[in-house]
C-alpha positions as CSV (number, residue, x, y, z in Angstrom):
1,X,180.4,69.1,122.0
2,X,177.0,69.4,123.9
3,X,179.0,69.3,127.2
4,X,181.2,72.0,125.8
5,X,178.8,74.4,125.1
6,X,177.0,73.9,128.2
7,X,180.2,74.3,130.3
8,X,180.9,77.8,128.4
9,X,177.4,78.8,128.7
10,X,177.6,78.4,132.6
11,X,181.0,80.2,133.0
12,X,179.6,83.1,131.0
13,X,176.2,82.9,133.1
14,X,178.2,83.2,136.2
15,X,180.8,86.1,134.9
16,X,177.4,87.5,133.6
17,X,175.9,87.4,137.1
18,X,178.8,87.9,139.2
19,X,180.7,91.0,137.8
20,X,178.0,93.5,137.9
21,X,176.4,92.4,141.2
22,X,180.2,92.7,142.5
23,X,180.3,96.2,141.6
24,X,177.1,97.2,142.0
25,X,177.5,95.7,145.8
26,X,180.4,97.9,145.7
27,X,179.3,101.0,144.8
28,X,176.2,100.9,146.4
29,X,177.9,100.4,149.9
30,X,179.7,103.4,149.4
31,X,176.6,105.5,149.1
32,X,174.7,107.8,151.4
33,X,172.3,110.8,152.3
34,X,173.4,114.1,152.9
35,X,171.0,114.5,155.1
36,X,169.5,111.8,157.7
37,X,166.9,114.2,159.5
38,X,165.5,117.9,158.4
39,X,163.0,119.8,160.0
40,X,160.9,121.7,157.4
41,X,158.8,124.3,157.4
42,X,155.4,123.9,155.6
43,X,155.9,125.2,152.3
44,X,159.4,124.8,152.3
45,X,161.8,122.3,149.8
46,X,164.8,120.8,150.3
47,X,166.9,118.5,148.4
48,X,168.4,115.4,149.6
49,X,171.4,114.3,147.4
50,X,173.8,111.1,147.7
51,X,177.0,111.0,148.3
52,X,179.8,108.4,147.2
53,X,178.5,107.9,143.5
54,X,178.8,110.6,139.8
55,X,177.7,108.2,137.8
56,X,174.6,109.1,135.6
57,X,173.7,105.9,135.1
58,X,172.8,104.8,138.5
59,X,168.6,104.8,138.7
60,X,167.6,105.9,142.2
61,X,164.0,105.3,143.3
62,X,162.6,107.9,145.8
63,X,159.4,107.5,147.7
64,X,157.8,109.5,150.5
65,X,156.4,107.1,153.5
66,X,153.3,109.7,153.6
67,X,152.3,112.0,150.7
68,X,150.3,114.0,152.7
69,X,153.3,115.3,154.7
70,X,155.7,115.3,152.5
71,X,156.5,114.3,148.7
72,X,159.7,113.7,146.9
73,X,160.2,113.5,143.3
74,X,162.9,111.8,141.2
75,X,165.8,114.5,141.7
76,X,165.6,114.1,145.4
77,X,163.3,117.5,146.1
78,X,161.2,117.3,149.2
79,X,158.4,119.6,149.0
80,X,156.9,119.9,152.6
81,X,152.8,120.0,152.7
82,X,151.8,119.2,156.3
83,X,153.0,119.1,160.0
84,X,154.3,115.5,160.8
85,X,156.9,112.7,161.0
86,X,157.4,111.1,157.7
87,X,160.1,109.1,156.2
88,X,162.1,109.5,152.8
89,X,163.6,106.5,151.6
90,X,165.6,106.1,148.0
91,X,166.6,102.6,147.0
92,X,170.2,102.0,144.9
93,X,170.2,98.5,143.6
94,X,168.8,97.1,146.8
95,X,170.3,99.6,149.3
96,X,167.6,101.7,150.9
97,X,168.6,104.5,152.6
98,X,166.3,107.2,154.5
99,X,165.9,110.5,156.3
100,X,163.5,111.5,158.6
101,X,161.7,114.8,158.0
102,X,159.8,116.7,160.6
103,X,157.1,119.0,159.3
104,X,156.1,122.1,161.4
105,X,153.9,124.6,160.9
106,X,155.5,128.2,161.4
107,X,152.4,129.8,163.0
108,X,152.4,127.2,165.6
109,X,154.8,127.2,168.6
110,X,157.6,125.0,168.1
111,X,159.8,122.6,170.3
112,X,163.1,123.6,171.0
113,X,164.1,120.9,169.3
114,X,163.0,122.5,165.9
115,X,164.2,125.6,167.2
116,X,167.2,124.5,167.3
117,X,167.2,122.5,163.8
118,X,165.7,125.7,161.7
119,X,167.7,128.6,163.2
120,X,171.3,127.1,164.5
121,X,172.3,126.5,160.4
122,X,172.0,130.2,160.3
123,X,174.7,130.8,163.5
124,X,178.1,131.0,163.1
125,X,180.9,131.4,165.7
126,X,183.4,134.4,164.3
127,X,186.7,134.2,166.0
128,X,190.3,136.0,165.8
129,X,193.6,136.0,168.0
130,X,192.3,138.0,170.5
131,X,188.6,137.2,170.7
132,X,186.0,136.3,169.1
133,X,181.9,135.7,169.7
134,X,179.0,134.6,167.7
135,X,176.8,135.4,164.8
136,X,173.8,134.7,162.5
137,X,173.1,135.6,158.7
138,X,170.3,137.9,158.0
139,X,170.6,137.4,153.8
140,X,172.6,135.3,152.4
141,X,176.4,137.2,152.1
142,X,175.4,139.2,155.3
143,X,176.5,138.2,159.1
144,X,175.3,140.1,161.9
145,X,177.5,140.6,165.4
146,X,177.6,142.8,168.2
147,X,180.5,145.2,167.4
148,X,181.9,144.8,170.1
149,X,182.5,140.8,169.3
150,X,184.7,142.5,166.4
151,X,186.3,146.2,167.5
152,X,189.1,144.6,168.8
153,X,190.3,142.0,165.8
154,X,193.3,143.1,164.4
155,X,193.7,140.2,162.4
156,X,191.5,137.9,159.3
157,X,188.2,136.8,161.1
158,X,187.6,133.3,161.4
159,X,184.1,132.3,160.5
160,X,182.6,128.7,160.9
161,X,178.8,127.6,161.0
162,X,177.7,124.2,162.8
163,X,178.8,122.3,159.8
164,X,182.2,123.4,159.5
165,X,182.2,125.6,156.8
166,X,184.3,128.4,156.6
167,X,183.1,131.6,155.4
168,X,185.7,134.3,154.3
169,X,184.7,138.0,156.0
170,X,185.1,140.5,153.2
171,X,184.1,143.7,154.0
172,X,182.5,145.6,157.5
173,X,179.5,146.6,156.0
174,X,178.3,148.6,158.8
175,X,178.6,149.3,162.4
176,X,177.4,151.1,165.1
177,X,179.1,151.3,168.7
178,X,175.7,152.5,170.7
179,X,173.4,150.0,169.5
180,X,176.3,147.5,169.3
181,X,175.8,146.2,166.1
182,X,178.4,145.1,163.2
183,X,177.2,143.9,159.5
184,X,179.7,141.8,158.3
185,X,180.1,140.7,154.5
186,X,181.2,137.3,153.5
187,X,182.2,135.9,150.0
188,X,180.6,132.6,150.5
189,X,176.7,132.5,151.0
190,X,175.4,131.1,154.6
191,X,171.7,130.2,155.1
192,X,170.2,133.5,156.6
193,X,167.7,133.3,159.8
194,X,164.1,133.7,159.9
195,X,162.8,137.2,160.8
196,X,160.1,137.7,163.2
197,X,156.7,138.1,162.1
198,X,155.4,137.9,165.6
199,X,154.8,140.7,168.4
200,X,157.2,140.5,171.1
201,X,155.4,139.1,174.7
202,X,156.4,139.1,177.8
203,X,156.4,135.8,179.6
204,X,157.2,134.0,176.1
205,X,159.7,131.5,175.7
206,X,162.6,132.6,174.1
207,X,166.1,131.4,173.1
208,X,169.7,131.9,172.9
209,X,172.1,130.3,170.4
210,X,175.8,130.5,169.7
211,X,179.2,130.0,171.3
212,X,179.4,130.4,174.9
213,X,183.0,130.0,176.1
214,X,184.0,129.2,172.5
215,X,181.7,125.7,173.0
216,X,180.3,125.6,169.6
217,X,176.5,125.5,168.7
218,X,174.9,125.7,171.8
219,X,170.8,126.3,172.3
220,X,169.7,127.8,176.2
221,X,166.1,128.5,177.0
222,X,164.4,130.9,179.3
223,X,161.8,133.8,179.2
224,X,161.3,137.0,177.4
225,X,161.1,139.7,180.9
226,X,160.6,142.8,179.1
227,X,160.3,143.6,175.5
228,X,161.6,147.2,176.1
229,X,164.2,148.3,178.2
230,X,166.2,151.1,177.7
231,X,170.4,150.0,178.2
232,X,172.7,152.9,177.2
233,X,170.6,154.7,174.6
234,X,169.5,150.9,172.8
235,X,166.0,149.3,172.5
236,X,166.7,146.4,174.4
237,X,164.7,143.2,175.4
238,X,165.7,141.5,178.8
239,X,165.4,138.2,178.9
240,X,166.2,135.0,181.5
241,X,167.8,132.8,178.8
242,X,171.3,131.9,179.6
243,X,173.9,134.0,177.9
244,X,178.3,133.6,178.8
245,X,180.9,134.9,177.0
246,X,181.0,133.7,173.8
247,X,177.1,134.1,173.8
248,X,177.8,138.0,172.6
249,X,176.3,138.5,168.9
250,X,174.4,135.4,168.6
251,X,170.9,135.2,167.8
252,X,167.7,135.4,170.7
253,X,164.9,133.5,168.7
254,X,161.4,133.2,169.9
255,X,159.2,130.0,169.9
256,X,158.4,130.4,166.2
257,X,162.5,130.0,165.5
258,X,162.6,133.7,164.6
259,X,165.5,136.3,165.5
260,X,164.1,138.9,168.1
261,X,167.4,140.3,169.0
262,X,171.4,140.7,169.1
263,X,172.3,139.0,172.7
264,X,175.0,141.3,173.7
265,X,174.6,141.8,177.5
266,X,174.5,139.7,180.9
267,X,174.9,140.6,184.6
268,X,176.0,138.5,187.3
269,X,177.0,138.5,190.6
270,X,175.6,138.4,193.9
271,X,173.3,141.5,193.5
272,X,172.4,139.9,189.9
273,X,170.4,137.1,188.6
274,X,169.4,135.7,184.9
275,X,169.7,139.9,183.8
276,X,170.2,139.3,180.4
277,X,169.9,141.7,177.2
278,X,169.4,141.5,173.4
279,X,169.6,144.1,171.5
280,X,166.2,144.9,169.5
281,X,166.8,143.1,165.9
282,X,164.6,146.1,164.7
283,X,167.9,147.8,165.3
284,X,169.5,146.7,162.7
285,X,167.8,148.9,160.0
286,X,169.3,152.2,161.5
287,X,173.4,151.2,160.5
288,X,174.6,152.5,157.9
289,X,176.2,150.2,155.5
290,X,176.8,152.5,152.6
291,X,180.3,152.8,153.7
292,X,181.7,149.0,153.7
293,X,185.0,148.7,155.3
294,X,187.6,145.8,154.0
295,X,188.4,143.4,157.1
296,X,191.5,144.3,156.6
297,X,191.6,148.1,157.1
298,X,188.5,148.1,159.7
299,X,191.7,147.8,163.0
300,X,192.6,151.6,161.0
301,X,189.1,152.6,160.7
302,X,189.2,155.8,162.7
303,X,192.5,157.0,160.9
304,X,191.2,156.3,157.0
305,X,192.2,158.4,154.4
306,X,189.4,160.9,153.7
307,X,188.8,162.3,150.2
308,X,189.7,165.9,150.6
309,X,188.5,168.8,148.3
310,X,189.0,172.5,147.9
311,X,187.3,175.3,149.9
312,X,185.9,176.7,147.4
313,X,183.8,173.4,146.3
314,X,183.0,172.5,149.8
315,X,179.6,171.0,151.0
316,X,178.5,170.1,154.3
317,X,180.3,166.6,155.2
318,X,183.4,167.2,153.1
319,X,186.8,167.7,154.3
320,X,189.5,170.0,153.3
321,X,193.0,170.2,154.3
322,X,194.0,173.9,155.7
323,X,197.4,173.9,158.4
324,X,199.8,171.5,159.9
325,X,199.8,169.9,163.6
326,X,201.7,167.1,164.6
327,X,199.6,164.2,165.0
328,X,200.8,160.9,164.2
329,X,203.5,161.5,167.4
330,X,206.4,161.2,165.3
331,X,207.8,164.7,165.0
332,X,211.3,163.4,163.1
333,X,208.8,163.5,160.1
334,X,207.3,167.4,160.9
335,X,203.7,168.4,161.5
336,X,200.9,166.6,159.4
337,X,198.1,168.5,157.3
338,X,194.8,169.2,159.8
339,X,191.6,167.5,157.8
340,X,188.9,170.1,158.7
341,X,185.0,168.3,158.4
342,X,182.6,170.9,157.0
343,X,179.6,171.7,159.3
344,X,177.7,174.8,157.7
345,X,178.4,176.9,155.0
346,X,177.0,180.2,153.9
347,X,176.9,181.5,150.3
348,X,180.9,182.6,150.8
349,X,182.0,180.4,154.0
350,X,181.6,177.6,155.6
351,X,182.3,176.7,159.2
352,X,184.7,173.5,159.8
353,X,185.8,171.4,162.9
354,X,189.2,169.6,162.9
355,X,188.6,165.9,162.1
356,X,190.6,164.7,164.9
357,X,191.0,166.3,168.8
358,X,194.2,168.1,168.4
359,X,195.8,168.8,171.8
360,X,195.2,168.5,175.2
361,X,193.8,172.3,176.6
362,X,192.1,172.9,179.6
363,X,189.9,176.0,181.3
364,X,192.0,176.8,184.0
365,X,195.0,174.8,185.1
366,X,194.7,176.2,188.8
367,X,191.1,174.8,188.9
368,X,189.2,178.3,188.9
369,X,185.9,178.9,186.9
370,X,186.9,181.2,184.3
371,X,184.6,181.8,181.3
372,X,185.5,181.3,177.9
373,X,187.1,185.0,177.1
374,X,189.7,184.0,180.3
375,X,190.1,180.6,179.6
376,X,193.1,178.7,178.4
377,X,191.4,177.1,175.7
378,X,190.8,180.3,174.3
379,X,194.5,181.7,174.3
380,X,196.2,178.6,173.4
381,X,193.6,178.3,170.1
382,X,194.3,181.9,169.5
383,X,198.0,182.2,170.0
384,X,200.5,179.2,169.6
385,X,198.1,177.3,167.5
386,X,197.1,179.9,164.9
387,X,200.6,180.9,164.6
388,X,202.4,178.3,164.2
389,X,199.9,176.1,162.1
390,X,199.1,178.1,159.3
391,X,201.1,180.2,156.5
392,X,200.2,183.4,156.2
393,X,198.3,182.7,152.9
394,X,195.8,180.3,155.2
395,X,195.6,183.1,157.7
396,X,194.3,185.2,155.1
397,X,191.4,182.5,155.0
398,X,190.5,182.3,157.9
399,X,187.7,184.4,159.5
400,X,187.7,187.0,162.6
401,X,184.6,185.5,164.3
402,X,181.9,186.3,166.5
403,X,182.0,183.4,169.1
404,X,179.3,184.7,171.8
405,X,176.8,181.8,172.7
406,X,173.3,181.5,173.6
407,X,171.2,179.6,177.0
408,X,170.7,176.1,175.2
409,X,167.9,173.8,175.5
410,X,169.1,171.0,177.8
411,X,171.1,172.7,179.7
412,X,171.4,176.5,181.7
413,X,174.5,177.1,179.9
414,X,176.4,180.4,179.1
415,X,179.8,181.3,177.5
416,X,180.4,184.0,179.5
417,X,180.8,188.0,177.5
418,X,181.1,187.9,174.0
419,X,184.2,187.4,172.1
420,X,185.9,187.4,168.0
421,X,187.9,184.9,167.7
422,X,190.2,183.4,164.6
423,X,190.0,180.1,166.4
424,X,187.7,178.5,169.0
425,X,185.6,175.7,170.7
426,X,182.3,174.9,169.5
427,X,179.5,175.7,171.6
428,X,176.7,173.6,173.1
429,X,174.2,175.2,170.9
430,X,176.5,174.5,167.8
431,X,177.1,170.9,168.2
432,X,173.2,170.6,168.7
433,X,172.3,173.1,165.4
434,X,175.4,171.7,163.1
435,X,176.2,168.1,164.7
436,X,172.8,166.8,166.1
437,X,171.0,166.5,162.5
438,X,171.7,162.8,161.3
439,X,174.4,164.0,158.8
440,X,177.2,164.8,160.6
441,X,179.1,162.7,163.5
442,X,179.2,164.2,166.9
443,X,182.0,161.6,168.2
444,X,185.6,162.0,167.4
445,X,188.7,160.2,167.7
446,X,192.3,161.7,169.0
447,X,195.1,161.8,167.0
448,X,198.1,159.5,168.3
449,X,200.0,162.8,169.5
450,X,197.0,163.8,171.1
451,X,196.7,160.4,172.7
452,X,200.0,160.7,173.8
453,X,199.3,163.4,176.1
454,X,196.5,162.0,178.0
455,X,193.4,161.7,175.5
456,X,191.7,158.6,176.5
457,X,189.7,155.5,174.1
458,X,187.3,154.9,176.3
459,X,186.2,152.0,176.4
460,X,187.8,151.1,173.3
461,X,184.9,152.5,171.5
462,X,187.8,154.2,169.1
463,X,186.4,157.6,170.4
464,X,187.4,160.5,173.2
465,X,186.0,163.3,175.1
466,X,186.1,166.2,173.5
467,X,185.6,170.3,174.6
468,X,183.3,172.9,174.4
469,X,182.9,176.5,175.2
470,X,179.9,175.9,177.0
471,X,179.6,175.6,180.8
472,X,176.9,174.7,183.2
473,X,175.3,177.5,185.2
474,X,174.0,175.1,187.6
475,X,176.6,173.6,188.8
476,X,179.7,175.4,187.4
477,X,181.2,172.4,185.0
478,X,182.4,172.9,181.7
479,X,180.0,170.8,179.0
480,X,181.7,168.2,176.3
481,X,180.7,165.8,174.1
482,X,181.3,162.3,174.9
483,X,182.7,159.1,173.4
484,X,179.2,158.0,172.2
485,X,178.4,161.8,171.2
486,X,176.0,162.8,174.1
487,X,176.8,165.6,176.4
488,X,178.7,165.5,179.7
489,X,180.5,167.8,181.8
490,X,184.1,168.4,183.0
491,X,186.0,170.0,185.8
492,X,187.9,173.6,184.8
493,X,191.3,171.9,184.5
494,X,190.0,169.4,182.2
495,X,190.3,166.1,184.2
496,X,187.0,164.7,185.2
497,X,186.7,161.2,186.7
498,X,187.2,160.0,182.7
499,X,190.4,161.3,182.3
500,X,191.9,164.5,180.4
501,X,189.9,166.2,178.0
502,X,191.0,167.2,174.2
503,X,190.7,170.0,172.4
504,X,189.0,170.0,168.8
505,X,189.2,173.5,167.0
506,X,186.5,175.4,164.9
507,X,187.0,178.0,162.4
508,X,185.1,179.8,159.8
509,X,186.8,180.5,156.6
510,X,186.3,181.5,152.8
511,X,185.3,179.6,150.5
């Protein structure tokens, strides 16, 4: 019996033994770290967690190889204290596993090494059919690009960070074509990038991160040549740090693994050597993104319904809808209502432009300088169109107007003799008094008829030249306002070295 009981009592010993340390061996073999190196800040937390096990059961033990560095309690937090190498181990059953965790201090200069570890999380490379570019987060739902990285996509924006997670672009938040910048808005949250605290040097090192020919992640070094160089009306930095295509929209960090700037620019060739440009991050305060765009209408952005209202409650920025024109080029459907944008407004008028460049018009067609009471502008505007594009009802509306023009600062300008007029061209001083006051947009787009005649997108900003009644006593050329909304000149018969010009009416009309 004694030889029975001790036979049992070793079979249950060894199932005893055996089973858990099977499954525990198991399981515990199956486990690891999220992480396996961080770089910290000092300060900062982060929490390692394991992967391969739920169960609630499990006892981890965490311990920091130096306190004085960093500490870990029982959930896994690391709380950062001091710069240095230290090591996080946790122990399951007799597993140990570990992560290294390199402390830096952020008012010290850093390696690129922890460059590269605390900014790259924050870059993502953003790609569509067509194109595509880079990108960083500046708050957690909130990508920034260069716009032109994203003017073209006509098509769902692809959006990955250096993990592989995919981020789903929601809306255009913002954008603006002269600085170059786009605001993008995303459902899931990224981790956004450290914003500089420090005063921009020349001769410091600096760095570029993102995409460069679609290579993912990538991290280039060079120095920071001037922290203030004006490129096409931007406050731009100029830097040696290599840049390709692919490079456009990504982050330029400075030693302290903060974003300085938006690389959007390199040249190269012969005459050309390590000329690269960022734009100012300081930039990105001025873009608007009070009117957010979904992805999916932003490739019909310039041709978006407008909310309309009636003369008689219009303000400055509002549109109403007074005449027909054909404009979307597809005359087996008739002419389509003219949206007029409100520019000024008296106590019983208020003086509108047409939303979109109409027509193509010229001065003179045989190349003569002719002033604005001979021009063709002026009798086209005042015959064909006000005839045949409003009822006689909206005639009644419209007012007999004084169009003579002043000299304008800027430029020796003069409309010639003064004129009344039902329709006309804005003048110089006009576009300056009504256009040039932060409210209201100077650039315009053309409508599709319009473009079908010659009106140009130059440089597939979305935008075209447009007309004024002004001209240039200096050297006889007609003045317009360009794609980005500055002032140019044209020849008398309307096609300058940029192409054809368009013609965007004016009127001033009851309220």
């Amino acid at each position: 019996m004694k030889k029975f009981y001790k036979t049992i009592s070793m079979v249950l010993a060894i199932i005893f033994i055996l089973v858990p340390i099977s499954n525990i061996d198991v399981f515990a073999a199956d486990i690891s770290l999220n992480k396996t190196t961080i770089t910290l800040e000092e300060g900062a937390t982060f929490r390692l967690d394991l992967k391969g096990t739920s169960s609630s059961k499990t006892l981890f033990t965490w311990v920091s190889d130096n306190k004085e560095i960093a500490t870990v309690n029982r959930n896994g937090v690391i709380r950062a204290f001091n710069s240095g190498e230290t090591y996080i181990r946790v122990t399951v059953d007799k597993k140990e596993l570990k992560c290294k965790v390199n402390v830096v201090n952020s008012s010290k200069i850093l390696t690129s090494i922890d460059v590269y570890n605390i900014a790259m999380p924050s870059v993502v490379h953003i790609t569509y059919a067509s194109g595509g570019g880079s990108g960083f987060f500046i708050e957690d739902n909130q990508i920034v690009t260069n716009y032109h990285v994203i003017k073209d996509a006509l098509e769902s924006i692809k959006i990955v960070d250096m993990k592989g997670k995919s981020y789903k672009a929601i809306n255009v938040l913002g954008y603006d074509q002269l600085r170059d910048i786009a605001v993008v808005e995303t459902k899931e949250k990224g981790t956004p990038i450290k914003k500089n605290t420090h005063k921009l040097r020349a001769g410091e090192t600096v760095y570029t991160l993102g995409c460069p020919f679609g290579i993912p992640f990538v991290i280039a070094q060079g120095l920071l040549g001037k922290t203030a160089w004006g490129v096409d009306g931007k406050n731009t930095i100029m830097h040696t740090a290599p840049m390709s295509s692919g490079n456009s929209g990504g982050p330029l960090v400075n030693s302290y693994g903060e974003v300085i700037g938006i690389n959007t620019l390199s040249s190269s060739g012969e005459t050309a050597q390590l000329l690269n440009y960022a734009v100012n991050f300081d930039e990105v305060k001025n873009v608007d993104l009070n009117n957010p765009i979904p992805v999916e209408d932003f490739k019909n952005r310039f041709n978006l319904p407008v909310k309309t209202v009636k003369s008689s409650d219009a303000k400055i920025g509002d549109y109403i809808i007074l005449g027909k024109y054909e404009q979307d080029n597809d005359k087996n459907n008739g002419p389509e209502d003219i949206e007029w944008l409100v520019i000024s407004e008296t106590k019983d008028s208020i003086l509108v432009v047409s939303r979109y460049c109409l027509d193509i018009t010229c001065w003179n067609s045989n190349n003569d300088f002719v002033s604005w009471k001979d021009s063709e502008h002026r009798s086209w505007l005042n015959g064909s169109f006000y005839t045949n594009s409003f009822t006689s009802s909206e005639k009644d509306k419209i007012l007999y107007a004084n169009t003579d023009e002043e000299i304008t600062s800027g430029f020796s300008s003069s409309s010639g003799s003064g004129t009344f007029d039902n329709v006309f061209l804005l003048s110089i001083e006009e576009v300056y008094e009504y256009m040039d006051n932060g409210t209201i947009d100077k650039k315009a787009s053309a409508s599709e008829y319009c473009k079908s005649k010659g009106a140009g997108d130059f440089g597939k900003t979305g935008y075209t030249f447009w007309s004024t009644r002004s001209y240039s006593t200096e050297d006889g050329m007609y003045l317009t306002v360009a794609e980005f909304g500055d002032i140019t000149s044209d020849r008398p018969d309307g096609t300058s070295i940029v192409g054809h010009m368009t013609t965007r009416p004016a009127m001033w009309i009851k309220k």
